[in-house]
MIBAKE-771230 format. One line per field, with one value per residue: x negated, y negated, z negated of N, C-alpha, C, O, CB in turn; residue number from 1; residue in one letter. Coordinates in steps of 0.2 Angstrom, whole numbers. Glycine has a CB too. Example, Ala and Ser with C-alpha at 12.3 -4.5 7.8 and 13.67 -1.06 7.14 Angstrom:
n.c1 <- c(-66;-64) .
n.c2 <- c(28;11) .
n.c3 <- c(-39;-35) .
ca.c1 <- c(-62;-68) .
ca.c2 <- c(22;5) .
ca.c3 <- c(-39;-36) .
c.c1 <- c(-66;-64) .
c.c2 <- c(16;0) .
c.c3 <- c(-39;-39) .
o.c1 <- c(-71;-67) .
o.c2 <- c(17;-6) .
o.c3 <- c(-42;-40) .
cb.c1 <- c(-57;-70) .
cb.c2 <- c(22;3) .
cb.c3 <- c(-45;-29) .
i <- c(1;2) .
aa <- c(A;S) .
END
This chain:
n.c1 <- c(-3;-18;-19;-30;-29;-31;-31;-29;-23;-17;-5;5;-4;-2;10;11;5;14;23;20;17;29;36;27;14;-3;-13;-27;-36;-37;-41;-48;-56;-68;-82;-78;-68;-74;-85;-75;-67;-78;-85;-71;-63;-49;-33;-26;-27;-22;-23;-27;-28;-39;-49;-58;-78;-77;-64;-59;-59;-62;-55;-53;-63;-71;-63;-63;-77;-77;-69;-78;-87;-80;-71;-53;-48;-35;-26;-18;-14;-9;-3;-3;-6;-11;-24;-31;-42;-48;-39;-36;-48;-45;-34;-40;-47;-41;-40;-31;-21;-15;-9;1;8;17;18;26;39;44;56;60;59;58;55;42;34;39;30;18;18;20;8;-1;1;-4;1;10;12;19;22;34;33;16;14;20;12;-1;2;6;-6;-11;-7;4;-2;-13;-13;-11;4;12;18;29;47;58;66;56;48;54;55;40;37;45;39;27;30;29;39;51;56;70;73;72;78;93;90;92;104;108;104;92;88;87;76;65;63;63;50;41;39;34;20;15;13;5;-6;-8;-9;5;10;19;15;17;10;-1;4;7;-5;-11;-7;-8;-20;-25;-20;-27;-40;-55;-53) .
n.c2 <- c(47;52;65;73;89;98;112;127;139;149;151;141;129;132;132;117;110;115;107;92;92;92;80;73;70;70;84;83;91;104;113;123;121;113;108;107;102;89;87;86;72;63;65;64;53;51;44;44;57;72;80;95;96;106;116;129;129;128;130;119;105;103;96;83;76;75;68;58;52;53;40;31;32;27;14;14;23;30;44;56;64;83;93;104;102;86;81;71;62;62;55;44;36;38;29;18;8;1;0;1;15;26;40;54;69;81;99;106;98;91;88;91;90;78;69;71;69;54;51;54;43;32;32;31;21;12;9;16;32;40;52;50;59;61;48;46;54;48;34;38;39;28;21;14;8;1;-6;-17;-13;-6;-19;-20;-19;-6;-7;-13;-5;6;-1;-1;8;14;5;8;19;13;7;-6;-22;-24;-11;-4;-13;-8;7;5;-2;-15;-31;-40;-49;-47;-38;-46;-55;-46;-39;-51;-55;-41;-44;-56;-50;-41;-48;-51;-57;-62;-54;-54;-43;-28;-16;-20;-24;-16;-7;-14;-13;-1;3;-7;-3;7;4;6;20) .
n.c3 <- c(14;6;-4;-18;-27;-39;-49;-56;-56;-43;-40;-45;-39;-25;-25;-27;-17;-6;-9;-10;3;9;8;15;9;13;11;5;-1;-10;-26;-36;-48;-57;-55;-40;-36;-43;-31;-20;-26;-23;-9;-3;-4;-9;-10;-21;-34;-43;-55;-67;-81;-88;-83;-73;-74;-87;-93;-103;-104;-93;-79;-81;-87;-76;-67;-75;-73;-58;-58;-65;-54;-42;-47;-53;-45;-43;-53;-60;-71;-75;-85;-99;-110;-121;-120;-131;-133;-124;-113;-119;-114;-103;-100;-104;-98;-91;-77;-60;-54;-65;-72;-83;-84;-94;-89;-91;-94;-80;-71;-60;-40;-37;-48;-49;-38;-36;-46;-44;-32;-39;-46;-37;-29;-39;-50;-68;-75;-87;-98;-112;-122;-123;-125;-137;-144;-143;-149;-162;-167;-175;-188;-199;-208;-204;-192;-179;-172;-184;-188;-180;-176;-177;-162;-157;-158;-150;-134;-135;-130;-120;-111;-110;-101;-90;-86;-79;-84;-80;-80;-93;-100;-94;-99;-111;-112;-113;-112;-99;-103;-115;-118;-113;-123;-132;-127;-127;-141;-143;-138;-144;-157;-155;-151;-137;-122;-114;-98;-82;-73;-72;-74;-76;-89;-97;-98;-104;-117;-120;-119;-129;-141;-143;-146;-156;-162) .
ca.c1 <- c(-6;-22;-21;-33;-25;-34;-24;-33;-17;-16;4;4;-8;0;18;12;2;19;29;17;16;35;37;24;7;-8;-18;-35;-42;-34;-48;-48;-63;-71;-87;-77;-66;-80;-86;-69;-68;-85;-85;-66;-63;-42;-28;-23;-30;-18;-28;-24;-34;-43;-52;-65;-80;-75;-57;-57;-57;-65;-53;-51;-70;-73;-57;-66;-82;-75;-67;-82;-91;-75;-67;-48;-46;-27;-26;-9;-16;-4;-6;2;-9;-13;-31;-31;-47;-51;-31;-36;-54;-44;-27;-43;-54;-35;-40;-30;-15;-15;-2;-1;12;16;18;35;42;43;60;62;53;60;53;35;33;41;26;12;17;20;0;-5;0;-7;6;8;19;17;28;35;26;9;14;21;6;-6;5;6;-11;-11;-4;9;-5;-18;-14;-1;11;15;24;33;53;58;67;52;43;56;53;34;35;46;36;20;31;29;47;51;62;76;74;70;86;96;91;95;111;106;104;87;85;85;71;63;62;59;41;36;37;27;14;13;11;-1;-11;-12;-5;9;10;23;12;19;6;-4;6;8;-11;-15;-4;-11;-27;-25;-17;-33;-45;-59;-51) .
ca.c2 <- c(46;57;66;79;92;102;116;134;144;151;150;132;127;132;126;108;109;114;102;88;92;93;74;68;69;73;87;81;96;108;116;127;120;107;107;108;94;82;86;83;65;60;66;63;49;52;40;49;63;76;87;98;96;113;121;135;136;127;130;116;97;100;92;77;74;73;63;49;52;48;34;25;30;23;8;11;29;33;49;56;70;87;98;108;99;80;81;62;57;58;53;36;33;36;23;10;5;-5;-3;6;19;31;43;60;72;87;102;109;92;89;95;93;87;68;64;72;65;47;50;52;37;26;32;29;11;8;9;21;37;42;56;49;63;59;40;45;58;42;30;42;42;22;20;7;3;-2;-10;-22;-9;-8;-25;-20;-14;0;-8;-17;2;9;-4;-2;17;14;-1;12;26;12;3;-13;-26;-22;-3;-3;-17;-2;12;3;-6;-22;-37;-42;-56;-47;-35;-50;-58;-39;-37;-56;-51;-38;-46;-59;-45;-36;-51;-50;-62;-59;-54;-52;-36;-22;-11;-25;-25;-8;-2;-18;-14;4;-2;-12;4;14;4;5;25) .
ca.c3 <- c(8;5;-11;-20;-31;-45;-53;-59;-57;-40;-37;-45;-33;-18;-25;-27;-10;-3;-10;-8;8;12;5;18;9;15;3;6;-5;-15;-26;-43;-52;-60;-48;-31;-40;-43;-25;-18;-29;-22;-4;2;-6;-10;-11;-27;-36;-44;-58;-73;-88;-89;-76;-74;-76;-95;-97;-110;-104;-86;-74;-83;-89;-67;-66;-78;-69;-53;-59;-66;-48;-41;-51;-50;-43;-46;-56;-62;-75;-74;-90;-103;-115;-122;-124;-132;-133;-115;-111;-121;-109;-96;-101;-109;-93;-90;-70;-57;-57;-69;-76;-90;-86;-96;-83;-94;-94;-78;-69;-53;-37;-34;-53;-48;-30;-40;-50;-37;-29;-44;-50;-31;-30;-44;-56;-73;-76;-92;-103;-117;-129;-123;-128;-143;-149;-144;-153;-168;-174;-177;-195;-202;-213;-204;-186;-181;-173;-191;-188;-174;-178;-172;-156;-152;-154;-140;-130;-132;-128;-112;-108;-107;-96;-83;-85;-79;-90;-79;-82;-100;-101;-91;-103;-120;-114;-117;-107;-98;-108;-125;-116;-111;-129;-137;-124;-130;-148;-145;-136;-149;-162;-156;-149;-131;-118;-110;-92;-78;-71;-75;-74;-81;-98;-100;-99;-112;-123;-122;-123;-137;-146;-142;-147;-163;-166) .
c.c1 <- c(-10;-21;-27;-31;-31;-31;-29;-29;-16;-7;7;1;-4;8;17;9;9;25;27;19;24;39;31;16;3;-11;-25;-40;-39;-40;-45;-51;-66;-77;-85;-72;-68;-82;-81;-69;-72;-84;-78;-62;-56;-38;-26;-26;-26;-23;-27;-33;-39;-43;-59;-70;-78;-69;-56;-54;-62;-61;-51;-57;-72;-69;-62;-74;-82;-71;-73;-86;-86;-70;-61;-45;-41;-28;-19;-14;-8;-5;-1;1;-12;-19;-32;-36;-48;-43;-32;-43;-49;-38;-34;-47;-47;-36;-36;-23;-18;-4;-4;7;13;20;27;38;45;51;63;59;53;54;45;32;36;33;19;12;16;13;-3;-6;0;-2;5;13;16;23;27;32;21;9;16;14;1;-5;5;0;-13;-5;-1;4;-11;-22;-7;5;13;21;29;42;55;63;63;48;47;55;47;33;39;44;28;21;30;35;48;54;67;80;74;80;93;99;96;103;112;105;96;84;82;78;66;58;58;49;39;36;33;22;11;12;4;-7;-14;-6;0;9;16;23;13;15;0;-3;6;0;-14;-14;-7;-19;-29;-24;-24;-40;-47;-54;-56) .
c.c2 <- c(53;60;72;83;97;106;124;139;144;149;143;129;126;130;120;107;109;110;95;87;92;85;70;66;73;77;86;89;98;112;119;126;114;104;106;100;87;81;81;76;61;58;64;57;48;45;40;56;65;79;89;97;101;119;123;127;134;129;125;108;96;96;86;75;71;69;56;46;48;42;27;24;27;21;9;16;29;41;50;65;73;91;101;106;92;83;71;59;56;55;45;32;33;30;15;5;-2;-7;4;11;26;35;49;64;79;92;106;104;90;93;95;88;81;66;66;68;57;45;48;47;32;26;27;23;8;6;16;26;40;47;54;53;61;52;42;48;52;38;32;40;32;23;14;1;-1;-5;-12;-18;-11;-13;-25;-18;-11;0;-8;-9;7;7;-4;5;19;9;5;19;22;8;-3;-15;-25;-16;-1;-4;-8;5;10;1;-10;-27;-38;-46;-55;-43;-40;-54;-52;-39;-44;-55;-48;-38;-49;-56;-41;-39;-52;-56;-58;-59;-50;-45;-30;-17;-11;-24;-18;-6;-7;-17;-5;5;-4;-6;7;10;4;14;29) .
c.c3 <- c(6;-4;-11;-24;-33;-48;-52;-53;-51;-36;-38;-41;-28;-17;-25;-22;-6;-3;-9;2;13;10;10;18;11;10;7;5;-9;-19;-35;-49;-55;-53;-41;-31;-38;-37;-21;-20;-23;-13;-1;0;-6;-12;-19;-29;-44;-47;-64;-78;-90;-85;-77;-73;-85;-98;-101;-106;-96;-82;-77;-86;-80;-66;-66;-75;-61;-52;-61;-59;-43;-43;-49;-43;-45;-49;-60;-65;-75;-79;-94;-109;-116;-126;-124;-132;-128;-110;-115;-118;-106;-95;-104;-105;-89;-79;-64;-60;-62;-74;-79;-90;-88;-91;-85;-93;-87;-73;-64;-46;-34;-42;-52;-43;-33;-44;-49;-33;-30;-46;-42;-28;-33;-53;-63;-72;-81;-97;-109;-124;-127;-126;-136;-149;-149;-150;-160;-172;-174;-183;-197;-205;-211;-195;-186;-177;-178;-191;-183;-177;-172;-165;-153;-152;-148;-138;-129;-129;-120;-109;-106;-103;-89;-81;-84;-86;-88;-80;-90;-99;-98;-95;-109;-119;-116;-110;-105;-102;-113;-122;-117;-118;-133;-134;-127;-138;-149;-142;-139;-156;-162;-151;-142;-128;-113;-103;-89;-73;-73;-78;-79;-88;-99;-101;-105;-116;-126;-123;-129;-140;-148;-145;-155;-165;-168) .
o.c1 <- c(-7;-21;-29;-32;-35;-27;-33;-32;-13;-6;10;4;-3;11;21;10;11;29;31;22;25;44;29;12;4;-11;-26;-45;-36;-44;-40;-50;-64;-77;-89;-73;-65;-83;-81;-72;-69;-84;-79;-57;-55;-40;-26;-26;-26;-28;-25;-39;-43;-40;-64;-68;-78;-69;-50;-48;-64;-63;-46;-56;-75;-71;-64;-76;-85;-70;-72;-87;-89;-65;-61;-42;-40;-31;-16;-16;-3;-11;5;5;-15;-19;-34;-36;-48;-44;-29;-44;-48;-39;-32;-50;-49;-33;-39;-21;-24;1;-9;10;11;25;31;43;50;51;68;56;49;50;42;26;33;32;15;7;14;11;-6;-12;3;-2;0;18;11;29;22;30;21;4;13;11;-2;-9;4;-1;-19;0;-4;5;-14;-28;-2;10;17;27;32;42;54;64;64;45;44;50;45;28;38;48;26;17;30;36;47;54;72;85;77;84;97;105;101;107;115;105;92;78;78;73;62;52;52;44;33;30;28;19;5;10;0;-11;-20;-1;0;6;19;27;8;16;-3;-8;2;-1;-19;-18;-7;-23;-34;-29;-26;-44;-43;-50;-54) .
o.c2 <- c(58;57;76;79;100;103;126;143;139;146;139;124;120;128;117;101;103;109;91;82;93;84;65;63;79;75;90;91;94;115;116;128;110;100;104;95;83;75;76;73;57;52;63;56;43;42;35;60;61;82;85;98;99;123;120;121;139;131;126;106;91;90;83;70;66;64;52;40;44;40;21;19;23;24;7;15;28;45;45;69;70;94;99;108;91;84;67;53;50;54;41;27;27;26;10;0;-7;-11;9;11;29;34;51;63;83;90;109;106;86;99;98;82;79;62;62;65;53;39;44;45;27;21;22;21;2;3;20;24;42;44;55;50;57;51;40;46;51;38;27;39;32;26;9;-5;-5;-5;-10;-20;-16;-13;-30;-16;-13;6;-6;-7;10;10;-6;7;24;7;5;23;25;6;-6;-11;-24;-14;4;0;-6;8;13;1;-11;-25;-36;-46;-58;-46;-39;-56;-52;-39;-43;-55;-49;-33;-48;-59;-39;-35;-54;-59;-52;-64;-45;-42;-27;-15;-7;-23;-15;-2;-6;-18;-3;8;-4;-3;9;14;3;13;34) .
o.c3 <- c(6;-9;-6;-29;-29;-52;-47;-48;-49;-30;-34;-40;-26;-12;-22;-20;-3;1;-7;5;19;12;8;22;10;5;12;7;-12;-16;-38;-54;-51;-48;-37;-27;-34;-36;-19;-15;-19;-11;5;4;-2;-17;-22;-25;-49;-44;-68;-77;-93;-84;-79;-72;-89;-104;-103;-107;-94;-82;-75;-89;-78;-63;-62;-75;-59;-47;-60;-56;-40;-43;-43;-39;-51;-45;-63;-62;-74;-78;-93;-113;-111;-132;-119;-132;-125;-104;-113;-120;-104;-89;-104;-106;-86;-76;-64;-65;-61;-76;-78;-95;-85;-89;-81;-91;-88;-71;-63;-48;-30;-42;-56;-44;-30;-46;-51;-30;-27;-49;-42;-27;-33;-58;-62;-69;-80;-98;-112;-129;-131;-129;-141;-155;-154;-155;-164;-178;-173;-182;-195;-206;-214;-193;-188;-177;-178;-193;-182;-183;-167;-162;-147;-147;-144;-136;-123;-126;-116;-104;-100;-102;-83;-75;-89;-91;-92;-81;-92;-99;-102;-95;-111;-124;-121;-104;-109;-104;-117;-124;-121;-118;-136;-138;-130;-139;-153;-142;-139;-161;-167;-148;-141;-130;-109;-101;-91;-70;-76;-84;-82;-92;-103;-106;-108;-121;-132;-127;-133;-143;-154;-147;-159;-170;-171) .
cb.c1 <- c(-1;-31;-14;-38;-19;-37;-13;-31;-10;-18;9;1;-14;0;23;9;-4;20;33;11;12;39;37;27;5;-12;-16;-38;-48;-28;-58;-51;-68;-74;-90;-71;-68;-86;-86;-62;-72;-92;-89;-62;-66;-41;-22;-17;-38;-15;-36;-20;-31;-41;-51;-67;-88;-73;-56;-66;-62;-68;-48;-45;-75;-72;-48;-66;-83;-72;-62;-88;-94;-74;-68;-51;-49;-19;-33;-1;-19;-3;-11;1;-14;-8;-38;-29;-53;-55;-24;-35;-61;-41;-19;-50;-59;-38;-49;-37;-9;-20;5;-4;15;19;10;37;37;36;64;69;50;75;57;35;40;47;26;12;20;26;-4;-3;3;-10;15;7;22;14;29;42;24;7;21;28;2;-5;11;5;-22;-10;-9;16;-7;-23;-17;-1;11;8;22;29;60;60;70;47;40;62;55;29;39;52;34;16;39;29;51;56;62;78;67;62;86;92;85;90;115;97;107;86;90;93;72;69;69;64;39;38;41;27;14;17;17;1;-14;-12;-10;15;5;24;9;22;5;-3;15;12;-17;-15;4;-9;-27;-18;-11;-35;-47;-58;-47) .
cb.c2 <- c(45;53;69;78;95;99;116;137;143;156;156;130;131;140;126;103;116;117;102;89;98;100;73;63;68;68;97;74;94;113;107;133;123;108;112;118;94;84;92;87;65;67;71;70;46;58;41;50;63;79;85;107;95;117;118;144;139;120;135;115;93;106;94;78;82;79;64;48;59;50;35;28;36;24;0;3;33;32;49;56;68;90;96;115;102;75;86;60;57;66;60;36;37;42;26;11;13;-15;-5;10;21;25;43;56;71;88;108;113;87;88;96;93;91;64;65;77;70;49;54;57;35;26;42;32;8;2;9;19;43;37;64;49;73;59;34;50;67;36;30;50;50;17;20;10;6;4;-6;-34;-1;-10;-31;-13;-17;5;-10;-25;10;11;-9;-4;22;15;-9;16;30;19;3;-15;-34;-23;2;-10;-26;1;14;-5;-4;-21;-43;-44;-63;-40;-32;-53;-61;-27;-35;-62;-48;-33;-48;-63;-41;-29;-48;-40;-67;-62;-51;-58;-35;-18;-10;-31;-29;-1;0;-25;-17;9;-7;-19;11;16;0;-6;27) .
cb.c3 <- c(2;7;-15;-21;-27;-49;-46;-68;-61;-44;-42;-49;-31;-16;-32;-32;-8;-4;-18;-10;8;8;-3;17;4;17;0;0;-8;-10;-25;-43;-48;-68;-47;-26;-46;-48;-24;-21;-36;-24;-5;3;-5;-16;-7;-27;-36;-40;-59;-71;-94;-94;-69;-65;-73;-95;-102;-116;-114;-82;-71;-87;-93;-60;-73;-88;-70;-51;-65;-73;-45;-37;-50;-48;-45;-39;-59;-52;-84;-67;-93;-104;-116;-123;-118;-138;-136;-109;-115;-130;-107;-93;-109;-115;-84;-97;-69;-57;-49;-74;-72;-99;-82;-103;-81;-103;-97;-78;-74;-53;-32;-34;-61;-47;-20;-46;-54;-32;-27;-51;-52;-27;-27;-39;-52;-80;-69;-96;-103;-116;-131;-116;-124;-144;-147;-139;-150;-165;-170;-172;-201;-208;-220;-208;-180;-178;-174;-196;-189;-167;-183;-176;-155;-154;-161;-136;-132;-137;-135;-109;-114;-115;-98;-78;-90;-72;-92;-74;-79;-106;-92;-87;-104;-124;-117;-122;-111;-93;-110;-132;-110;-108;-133;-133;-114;-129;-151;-145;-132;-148;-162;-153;-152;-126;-113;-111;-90;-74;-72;-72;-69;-80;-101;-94;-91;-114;-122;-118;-120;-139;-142;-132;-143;-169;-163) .
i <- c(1;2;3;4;5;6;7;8;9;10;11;12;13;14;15;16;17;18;19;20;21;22;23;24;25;26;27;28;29;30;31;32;33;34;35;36;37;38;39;40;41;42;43;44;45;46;47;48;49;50;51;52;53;54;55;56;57;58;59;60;61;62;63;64;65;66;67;68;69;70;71;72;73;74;75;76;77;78;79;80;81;82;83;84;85;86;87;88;89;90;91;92;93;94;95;96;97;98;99;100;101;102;103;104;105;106;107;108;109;110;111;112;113;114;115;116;117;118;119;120;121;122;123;124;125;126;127;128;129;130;131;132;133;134;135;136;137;138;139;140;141;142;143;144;145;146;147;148;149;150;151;152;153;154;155;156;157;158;159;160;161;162;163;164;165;166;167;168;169;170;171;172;173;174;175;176;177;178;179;180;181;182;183;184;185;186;187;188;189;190;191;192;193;194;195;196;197;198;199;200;201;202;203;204;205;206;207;208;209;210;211;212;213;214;215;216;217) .
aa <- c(X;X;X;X;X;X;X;X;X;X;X;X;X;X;X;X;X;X;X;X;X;X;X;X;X;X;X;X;X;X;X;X;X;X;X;X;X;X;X;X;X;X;X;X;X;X;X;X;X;X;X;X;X;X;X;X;X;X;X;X;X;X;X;X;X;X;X;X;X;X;X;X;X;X;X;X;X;X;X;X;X;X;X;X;X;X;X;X;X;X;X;X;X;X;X;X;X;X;X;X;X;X;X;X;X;X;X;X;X;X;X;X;X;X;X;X;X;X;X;X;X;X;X;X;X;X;X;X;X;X;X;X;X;X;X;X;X;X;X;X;X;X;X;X;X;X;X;X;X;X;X;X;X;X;X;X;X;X;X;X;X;X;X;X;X;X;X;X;X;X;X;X;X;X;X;X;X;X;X;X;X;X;X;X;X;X;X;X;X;X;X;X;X;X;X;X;X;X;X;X;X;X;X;X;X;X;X;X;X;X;X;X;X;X;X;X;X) .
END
């Protein structure tokens, strides 16, 4: 598995090169910058691409502006964002195009290297990995009063928040201590709440249903 890896910081770089690389992946391109980045994207055309949200020469919102760039020039790029920061408007382009793996992990959150290399594989073949704060600060800025969240109760909002980390119905079921079936009934409720059709695609239902959240903000 080709990856490309974007990361500023020096010693960070060369730790996830290393550890990728000790789990079997290929590092396609390891690069600092937004520009060599965007290059990298374009020109080596990666299984997955690994990139931190702020890199020279911007500091602000560069690796993740080339991320969605490379995604519009190729539909369905897997990209697994690594950062210290949820930059939400472009963290909800990237979860709305509903195509391809995607995932948004915070770089303190993250605590050891089976749930990282878990996370690069589940973006790579096309699935989501999403940390629970990035879902919640999304989730956050919709109001009780003025989208149908609002009518969800607050099982069916755990259930929608480890439905958007990527969680089956047997895993959700697992967590809660509940039976599949109640899972089962909880995600059709909240499909039928918030208007979308239900689907047996995991990956499917989770980016609709973040999707749906995201949109008209």
């Amino acid at each position: 598995m080709r990856v490309v890896l974007a990361e500023d910081l020096f010693l960070l770089r060369d730790g996830l090169v290393r550890l990728l690389e000790a789990y079997d992946f290929e590092i396609a391109a390891a690069v600092e910058s937004g520009p060599e980045l965007a290059r990298a994207l374009a020109e080596l055309e990666p299984d997955v691409a690994v990139v931190d949200v702020r890199l020279p020469p911007t500091h602000t919102d560069e690796g993740l502006q080339c991320a969605l760039r490379a995604r519009r020039d190729r539909p369905g790029l897997p990209v697994l964002v690594l950062s210290q920061h949820v930059e939400q408007l472009y963290a909800r382009e990237l979860l709305a195009d509903g195509s391809g793996g995607v995932g948004y992990l915070l770089k303190d959150r993250v605590f050891d290297a089976e749930q990282f290399v878990d996370a690069v594989r589940r973006v790579a073949a096309g699935g989501t990995a999403m940390d629970p704060q990035v879902i919640q600060q999304l989730l956050a800025r919709r109001s009780a009063d003025d989208h149908p969240l609002g009518r969800l109760t607050p099982r069916e909002r755990e259930v929608l928040e480890l439905m958007a980390q990527g969680r089956s119905n047997a895993a959700i079921a697992a967590q809660l201590v509940v039976t599949e079936r109640a899972i089962a009934k909880h995600t059709s409720n909240i499909f039928t709440k918030l208007g979308l059709e239900v689907s047996d695609d995991d990956n499917r239902r989770v980016l609709a249903v973040l999707a749906h959240l995201d949109r008209d903000r």
